[in-house]
C-alpha positions as MATLAB code, in Angstrom:
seq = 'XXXXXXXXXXXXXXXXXXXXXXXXXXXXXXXXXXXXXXXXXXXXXXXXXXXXXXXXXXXXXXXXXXXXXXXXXXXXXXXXXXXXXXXXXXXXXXXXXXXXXXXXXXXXXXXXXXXXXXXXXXXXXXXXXXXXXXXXXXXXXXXXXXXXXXXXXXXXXXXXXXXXXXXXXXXXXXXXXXXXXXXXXXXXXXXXXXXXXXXXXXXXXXXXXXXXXXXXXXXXXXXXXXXXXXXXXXXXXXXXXXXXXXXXXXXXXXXXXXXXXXXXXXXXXXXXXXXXXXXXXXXXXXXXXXXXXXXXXXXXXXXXXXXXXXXXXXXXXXXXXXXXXXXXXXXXXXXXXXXXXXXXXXXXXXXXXXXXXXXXXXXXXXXXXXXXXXXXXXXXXXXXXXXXXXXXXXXXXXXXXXXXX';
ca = [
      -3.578   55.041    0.599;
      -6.852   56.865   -0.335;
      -7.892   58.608   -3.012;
      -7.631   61.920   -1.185;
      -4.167   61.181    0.382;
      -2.848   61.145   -2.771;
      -4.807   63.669   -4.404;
      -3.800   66.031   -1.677;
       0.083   64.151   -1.864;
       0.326   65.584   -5.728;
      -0.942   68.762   -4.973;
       1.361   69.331   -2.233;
       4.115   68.748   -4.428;
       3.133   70.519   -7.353;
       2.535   74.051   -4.830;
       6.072   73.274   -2.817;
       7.348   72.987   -6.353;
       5.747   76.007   -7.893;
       7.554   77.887   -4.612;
      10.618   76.870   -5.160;
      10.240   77.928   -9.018;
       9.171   81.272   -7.593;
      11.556   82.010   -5.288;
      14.259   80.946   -8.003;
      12.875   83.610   -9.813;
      12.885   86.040   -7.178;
      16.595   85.702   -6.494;
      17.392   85.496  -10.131;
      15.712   88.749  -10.937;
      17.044   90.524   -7.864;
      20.540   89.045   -8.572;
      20.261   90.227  -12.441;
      18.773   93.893  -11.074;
      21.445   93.990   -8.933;
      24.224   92.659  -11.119;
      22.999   95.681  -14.146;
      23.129   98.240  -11.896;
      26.764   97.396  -10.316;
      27.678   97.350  -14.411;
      26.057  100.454  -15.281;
      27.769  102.137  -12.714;
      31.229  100.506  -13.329;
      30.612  101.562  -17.190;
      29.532  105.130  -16.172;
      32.620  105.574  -14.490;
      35.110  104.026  -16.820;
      33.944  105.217  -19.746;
      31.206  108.297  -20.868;
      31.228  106.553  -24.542;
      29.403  103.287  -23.921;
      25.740  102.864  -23.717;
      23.853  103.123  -20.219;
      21.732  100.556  -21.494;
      23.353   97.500  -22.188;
      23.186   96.402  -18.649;
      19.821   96.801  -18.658;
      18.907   95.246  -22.009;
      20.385   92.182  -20.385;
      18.326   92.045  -16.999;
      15.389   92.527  -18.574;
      15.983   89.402  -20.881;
      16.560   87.111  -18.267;
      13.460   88.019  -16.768;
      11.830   87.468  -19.763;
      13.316   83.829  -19.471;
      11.800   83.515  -15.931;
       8.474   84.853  -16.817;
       8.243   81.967  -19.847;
       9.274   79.455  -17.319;
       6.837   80.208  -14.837;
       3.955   80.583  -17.363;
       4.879   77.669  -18.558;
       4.717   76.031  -15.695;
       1.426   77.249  -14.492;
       0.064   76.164  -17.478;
       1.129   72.571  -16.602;
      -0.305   72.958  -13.031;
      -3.434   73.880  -14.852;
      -3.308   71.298  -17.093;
      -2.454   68.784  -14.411;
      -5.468   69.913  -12.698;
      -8.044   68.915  -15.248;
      -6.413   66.079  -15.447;
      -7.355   65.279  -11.807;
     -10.466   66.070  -12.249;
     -11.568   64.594  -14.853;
     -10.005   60.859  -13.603;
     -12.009   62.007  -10.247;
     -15.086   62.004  -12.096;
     -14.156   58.643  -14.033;
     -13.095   56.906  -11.039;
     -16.812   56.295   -9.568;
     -17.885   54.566  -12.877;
     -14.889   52.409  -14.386;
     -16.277   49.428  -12.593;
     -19.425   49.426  -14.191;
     -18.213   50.605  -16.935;
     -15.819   47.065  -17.094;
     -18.329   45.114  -15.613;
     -20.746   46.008  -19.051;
     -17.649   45.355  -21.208;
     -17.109   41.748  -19.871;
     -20.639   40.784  -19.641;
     -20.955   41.693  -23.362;
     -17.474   39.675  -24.616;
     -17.565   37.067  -22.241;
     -19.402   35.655  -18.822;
     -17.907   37.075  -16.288;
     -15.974   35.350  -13.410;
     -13.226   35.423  -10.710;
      -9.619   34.552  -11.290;
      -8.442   31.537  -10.960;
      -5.071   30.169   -8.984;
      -3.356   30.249  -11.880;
      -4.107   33.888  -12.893;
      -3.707   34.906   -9.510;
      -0.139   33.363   -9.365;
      -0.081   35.478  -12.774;
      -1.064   38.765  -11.335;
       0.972   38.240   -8.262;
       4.009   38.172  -10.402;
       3.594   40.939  -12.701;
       2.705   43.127   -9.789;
       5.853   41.870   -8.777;
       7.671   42.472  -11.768;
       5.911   46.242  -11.916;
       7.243   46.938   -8.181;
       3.242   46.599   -6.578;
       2.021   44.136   -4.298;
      -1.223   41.815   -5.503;
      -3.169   43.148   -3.469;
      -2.656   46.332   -4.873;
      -2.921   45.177   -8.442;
      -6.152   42.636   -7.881;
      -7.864   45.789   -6.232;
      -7.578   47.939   -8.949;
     -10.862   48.763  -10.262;
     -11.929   45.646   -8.703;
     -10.917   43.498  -11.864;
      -7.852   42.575  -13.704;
      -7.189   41.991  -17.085;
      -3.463   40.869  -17.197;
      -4.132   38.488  -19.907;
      -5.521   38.526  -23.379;
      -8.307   36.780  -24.635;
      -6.400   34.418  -26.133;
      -4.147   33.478  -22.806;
      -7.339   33.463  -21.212;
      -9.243   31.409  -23.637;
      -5.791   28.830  -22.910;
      -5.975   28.990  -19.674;
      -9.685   27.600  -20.035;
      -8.995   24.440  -21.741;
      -6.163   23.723  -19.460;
      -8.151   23.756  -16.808;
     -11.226   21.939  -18.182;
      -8.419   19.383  -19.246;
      -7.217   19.337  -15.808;
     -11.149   18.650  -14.273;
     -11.244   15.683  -16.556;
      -8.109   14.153  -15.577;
      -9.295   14.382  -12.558;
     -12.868   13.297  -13.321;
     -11.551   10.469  -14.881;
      -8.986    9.297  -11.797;
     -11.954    9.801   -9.559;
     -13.966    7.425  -11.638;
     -11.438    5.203  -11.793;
     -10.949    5.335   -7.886;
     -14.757    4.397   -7.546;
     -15.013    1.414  -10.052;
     -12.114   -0.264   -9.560;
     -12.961   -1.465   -5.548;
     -16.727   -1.617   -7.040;
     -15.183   -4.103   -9.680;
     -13.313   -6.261   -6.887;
     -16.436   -6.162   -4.976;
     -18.519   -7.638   -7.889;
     -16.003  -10.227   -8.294;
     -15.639  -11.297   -4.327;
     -19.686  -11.433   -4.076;
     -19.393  -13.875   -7.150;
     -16.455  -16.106   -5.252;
     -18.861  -16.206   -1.763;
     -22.103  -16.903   -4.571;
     -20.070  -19.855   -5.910;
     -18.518  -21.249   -2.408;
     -22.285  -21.478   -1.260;
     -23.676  -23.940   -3.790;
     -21.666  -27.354   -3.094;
     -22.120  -27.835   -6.648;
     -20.714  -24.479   -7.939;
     -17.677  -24.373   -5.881;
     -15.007  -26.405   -8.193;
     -15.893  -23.413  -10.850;
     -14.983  -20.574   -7.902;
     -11.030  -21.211   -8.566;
     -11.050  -19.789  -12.765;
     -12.531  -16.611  -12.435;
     -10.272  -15.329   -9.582;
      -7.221  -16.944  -11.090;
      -7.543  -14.681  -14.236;
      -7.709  -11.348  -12.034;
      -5.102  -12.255   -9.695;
      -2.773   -9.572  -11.225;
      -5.136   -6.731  -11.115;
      -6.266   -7.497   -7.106;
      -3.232   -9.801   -5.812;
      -2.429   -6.994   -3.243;
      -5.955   -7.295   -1.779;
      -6.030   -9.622    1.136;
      -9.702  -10.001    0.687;
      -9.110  -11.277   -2.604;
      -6.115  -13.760   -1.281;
      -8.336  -15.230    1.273;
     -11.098  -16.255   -1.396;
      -8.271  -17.341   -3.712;
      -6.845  -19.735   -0.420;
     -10.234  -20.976   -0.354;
     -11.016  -21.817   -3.962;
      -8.173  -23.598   -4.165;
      -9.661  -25.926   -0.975;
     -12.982  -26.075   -3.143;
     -11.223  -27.510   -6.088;
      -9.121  -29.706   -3.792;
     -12.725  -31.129   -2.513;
     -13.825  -31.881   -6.450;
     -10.689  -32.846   -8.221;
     -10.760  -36.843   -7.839;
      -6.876  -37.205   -9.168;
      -4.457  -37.552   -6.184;
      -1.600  -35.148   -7.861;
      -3.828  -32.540   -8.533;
      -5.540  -32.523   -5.350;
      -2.001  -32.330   -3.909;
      -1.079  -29.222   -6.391;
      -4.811  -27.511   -5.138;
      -3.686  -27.711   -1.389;
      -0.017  -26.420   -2.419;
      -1.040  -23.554   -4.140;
      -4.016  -22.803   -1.530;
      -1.345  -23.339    1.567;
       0.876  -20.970   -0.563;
      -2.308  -18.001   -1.215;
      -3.503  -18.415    2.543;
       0.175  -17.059    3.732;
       0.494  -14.451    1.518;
      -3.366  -13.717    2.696;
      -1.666  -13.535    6.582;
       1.132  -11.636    5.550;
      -1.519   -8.941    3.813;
      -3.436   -8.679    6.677;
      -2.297  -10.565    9.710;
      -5.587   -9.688   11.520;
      -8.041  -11.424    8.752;
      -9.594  -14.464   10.371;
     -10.656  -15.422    7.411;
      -6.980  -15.838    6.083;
      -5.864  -17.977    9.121;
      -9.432  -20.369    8.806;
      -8.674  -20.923    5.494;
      -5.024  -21.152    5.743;
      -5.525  -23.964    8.705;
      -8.029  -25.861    6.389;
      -5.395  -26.085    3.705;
      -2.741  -27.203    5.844;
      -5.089  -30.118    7.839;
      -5.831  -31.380    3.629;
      -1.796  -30.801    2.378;
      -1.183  -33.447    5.590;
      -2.888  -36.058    3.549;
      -0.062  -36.078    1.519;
       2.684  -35.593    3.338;
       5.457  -37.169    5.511;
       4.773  -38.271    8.873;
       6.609  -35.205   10.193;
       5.613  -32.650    7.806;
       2.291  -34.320    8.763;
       2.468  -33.411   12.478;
       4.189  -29.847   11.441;
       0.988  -28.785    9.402;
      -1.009  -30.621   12.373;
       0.799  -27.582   14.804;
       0.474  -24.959   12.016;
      -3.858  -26.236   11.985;
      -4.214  -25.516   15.648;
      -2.176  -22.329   16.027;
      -3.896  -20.443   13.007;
      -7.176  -21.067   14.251;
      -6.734  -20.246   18.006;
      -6.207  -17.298   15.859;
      -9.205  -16.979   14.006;
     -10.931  -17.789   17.363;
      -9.458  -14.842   18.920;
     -10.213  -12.410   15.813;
     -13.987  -13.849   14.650;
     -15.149  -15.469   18.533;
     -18.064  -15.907   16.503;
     -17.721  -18.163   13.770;
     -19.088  -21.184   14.431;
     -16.439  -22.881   11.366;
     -13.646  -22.318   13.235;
     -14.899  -23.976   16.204;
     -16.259  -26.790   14.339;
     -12.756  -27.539   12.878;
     -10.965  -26.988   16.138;
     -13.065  -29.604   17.525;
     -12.234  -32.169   14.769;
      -8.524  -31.389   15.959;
      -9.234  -31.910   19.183;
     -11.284  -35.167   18.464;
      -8.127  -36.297   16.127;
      -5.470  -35.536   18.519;
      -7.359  -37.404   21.707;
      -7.655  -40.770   19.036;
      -4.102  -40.611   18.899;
      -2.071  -44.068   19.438;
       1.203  -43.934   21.724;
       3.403  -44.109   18.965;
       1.997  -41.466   17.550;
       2.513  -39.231   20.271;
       6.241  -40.203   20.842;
       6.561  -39.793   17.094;
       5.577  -36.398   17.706;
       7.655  -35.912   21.086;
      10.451  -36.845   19.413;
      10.198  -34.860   15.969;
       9.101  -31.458   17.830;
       9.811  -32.054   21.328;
       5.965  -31.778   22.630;
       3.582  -33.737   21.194;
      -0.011  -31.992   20.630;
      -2.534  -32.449   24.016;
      -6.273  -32.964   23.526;
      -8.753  -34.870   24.769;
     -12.654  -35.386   24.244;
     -13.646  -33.040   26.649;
     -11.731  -30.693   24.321;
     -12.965  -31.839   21.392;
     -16.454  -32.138   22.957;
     -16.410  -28.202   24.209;
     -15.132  -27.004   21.382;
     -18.406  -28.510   18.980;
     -21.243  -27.246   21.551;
     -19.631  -24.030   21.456;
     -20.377  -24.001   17.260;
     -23.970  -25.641   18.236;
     -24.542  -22.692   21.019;
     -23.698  -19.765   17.918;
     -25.364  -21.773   15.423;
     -27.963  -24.249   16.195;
     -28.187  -27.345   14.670;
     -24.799  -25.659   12.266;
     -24.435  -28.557   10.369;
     -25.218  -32.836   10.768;
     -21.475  -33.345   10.727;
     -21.174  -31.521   13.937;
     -24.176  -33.226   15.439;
     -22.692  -36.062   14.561;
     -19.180  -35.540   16.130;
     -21.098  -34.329   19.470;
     -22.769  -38.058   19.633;
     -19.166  -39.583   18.962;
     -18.097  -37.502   22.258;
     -20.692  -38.036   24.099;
     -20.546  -41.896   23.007;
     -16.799  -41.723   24.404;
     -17.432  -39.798   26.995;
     -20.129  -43.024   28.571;
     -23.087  -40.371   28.182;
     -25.348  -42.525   25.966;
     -28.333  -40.646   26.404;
     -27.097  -37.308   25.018;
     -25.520  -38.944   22.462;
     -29.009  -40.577   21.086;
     -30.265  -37.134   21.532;
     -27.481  -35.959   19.232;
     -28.015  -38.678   16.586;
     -32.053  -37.985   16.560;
     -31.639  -34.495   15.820;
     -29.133  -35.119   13.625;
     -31.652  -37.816   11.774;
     -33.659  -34.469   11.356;
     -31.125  -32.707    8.739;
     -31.291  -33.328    4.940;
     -28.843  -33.978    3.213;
     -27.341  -31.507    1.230;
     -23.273  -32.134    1.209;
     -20.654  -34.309    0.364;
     -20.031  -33.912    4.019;
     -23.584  -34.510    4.928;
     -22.775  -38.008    3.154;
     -20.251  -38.958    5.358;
     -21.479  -37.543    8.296;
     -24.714  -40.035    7.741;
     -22.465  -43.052    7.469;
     -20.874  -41.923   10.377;
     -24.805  -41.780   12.168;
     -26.238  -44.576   10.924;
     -22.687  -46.555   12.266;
     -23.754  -44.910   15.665;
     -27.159  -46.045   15.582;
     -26.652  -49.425   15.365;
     -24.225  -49.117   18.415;
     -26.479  -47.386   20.331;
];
C-alpha cells in the first residue's frame, strides 16, 4: 500500500470518527434538552416550591462534558496531523540519512542468508511479511553491532573451512598425480624399476581406492618379480601383483591397463605353479588381454604378449593338450599364423617396437618355411641396441637363428 493510501486510510478514519463523536453529542444534548424540560414541567406541576432550575443546571453540565470531549478530541486530530506531516517530510530523507550513519560506523553492505532468514522471522514474529520488513527504508537493522560483528566471524570461519576443503580437494589428486608420474619415471629405466614397488607400497592406504594407483602397484610388483633373483620371493612378487591387478579390475573393469598387467602377472605366477593351476592362469593370460585389446586396440604391449601366447600354445606337445582337455574340457587353440599376426600387428603400431618382437617374427616366419622374411627380420633386428634384460635374451635367441639360417 502507498504512502497516500494510507495517509488518506487514517484520515478517513479519524473524520468518520470525529462524526460519530458529533452526532453522539448531538443526540446527547437534544436527549438532555429534552429530558430538563419534561422535568421542569413535571416539577412545575407537582410542586410551586422547588426550583425551575435544577433541570436545567443539569443539561447544561452534560453539555459541558460533551464540549470537553470534543475539544479534546480535536485537539488530538490536530495533533495527529502534525504528526503526519512532519513523518511526510522525514520520509524522503531517512535513507540518506541511514545510509551516512552506516558509512560512518561501518562499510556498508547487503544482508546476508543468515540475516535474511533473521529478518524473515521477526517479521514473522511481528505479524509482517519480509518483504515488507527488508523494504523498509530500504535497510534493516534487526541486529546489534555486536550480533552483527558475530555473524562476521562465523562467516569468515565458514569461507575458510571451505577454503581449506577446496584446497584440500585440489592437492590431494595433484599429490597422487606426482606420485603415479614417479611410478611410470621409474618403470621406464630398466634399471630403476626394482625401486618402483617402495614408494607406492607406503601410500597404498591414502590412494588404495584409486584404480590408477592399483594398476601401477600390479605392475611394480612384476618389476620386482623381474629383479629379485630368490625363487620364493619372486613367487611372493607375482602373488601379491596377481592379487593388486584384480582388485585394479574390480575398480575399474574398463582399465586396460589393469587387465595387461593383471595377464602379465598371471603368465609369471605359472612359473610356479601346478600343471593345472598352470594351464588355469594360461586361460586367465589370454582372456584378460583380448580384453585390453578390445579397450586400448592400440597398444602395441598387448599384442606383443598375445603373440608370445599364441607362439607358446602352437609349441605345445600332445600331452600337453590332452592334459589340458582333460583338466578344463578344451584345451587352448593357436597356431603360428596366430602367433605370427598377432606380432606384425605390434610392428604395424610401433615400428621396429622392440628386438624381442623382431625376433619372434623371424621364429614364425622360420616355422612358417618363409626363410627370406625371416633373414629380413633377424637383419633389422641386428640393427637394435641393446638396452634390456629382454634385449639379452632376445639376442641369444638371434644369433641361435643366424646360424640356422
Amino acid at each position: 500500500m502507498s504512502q497516500s493510501d494510507s495517509r488518506g486510510l487514517v484520515l478517513g478514519v479519524l473524520a468518520g470518527a470525529a462524526g460519530l463523536t458529533l452526532a453522539v453529542v448531538w443526540y446527547q444534548n437534544r436527549r438532555s434538552s429534552t429530558g430538563g424540560r419534561m422535568v421542569a414541567q413535571e416539577l412545575y406541576l407537582n410542586s410551586n416550591d422547588r426550583h425551575v432550575g435544577a433541570g436545567m443546571s443539569v443539561a447544561l453540565a452534560g453539555q459541558r462534558e460533551v464540549l470537553d470531549r470534543l475539544g479534546a478530541l480535536i485537539q488530538c486530530v490536530s495533533e495527529l496531523k502534525d504528526e503526519v506531516r512532519a513523518l511526510k517530510t522525514a520520509l524522503p530523507l531517512l535513507q540518506d540519512h541511514v545510509r551516512d550513519q552506516l558509512q560512518g560506523g561501518s562499510r556498508s553492505r547487503r544482508a546476508t542468508p543468515t540475516r535474511r532468514r533473521r529478518i524473515a522471522e521477526a517479521a514473522r514474529h511481528e505479524g509482517q511479511s519480509s518483504e515488507e520488513a527488508e523494504s523498509e527504508g530500504g535497510y534493516m537493522t534487526a541486529m546489534t553491532d555486536s550480533e552483527e560483528d558475530s555473524e562476521k566471524e562465523r562467516e569468515a570461519e565458514e569461507e575458510e573451512e571451505e577454503a581449506g576443503a577446496e584446497e584440500e580437494h585440489r592437492e590431494e589428486p595433484d599429490e597422487l598425480t606426482a606420485l603415479l608420474e614417479r611410478a611410470d619415471a621409474l618403470h621406464a629405466v630398466e634399471t630403476e624399476r626394482g625401486g618402483g614397488l617402495a614408494p607406492l607400497l607406503e601410500r597404498r592406504d591414502q590412494f588404495g581406492q584409486n584404480d590408477a594407483f592399483m594398476w601401477r602397484l600390479a605392475r611394480a610388483y612384476s618389476d620386482a618379480h623381474d629383479k629379485t633373483q630368490d625363487k620364493e620371493e619372486k613367487k611372493e612378487m607375482a602373488e601379491s601383483g596377481k592379487k593388486a591387478g584384480e582388485e585394479a579390475i574390480t575398480l575399474n573393469p574398463n582399465c586396460a591397463e589393469s587387465h595387461q598387467w593383471f595377464a602379465i602377472l598371471c603368465g609369471q605366477l605359472s612359473e610356479y605353479d601346478t600343471i593345472q593351476n598352470k594351464i588355469k592362469n594360461g586361460y586367465l593370460f589370454k582372456d584378460h588381454l583380448d580384453l585390453a585389446i578390445e579397450l586400448k586396440p592400440e597398444d602395441p604391449l598387448s599384442y606383443y604378449l598375445l603373440g608370445r601366447w599364441c607362439y607358446a600354445v602352437a609349441q605345445c606337445t600332445w600331452i600337453e593338450r590332452k592334459i589340458a582337455a582333460t583338466l578344463f574340457g578344451e584345451p587352448p587353440n593357436a597356431t603360428v599364423q596366430d602367433a605370427l599376426q598377432n606380432f606384425l600387428k605390434a610392428e604395424e603400431i610401433c615400428p621396429q617396437y622392440s628386438k624381442s618382437n623382431l625376433v619372434f617374427l623371424a621364429k614364425c616366419y622360420k616355422d612358417l618355411g618363409q626363410k627370406q622374411q625371416a633373414r629380413e627380420m633377424c637383419s633389422t633386428a641386428s640393427c637394435i641396441d641393446n638396452t634390456t634384460t629382454e634385449d639379452d635374451e632376445a639376442q641369444k635367441e638371434l644369433d641361435s637363428l643366424l646360424s640356422y639360417l
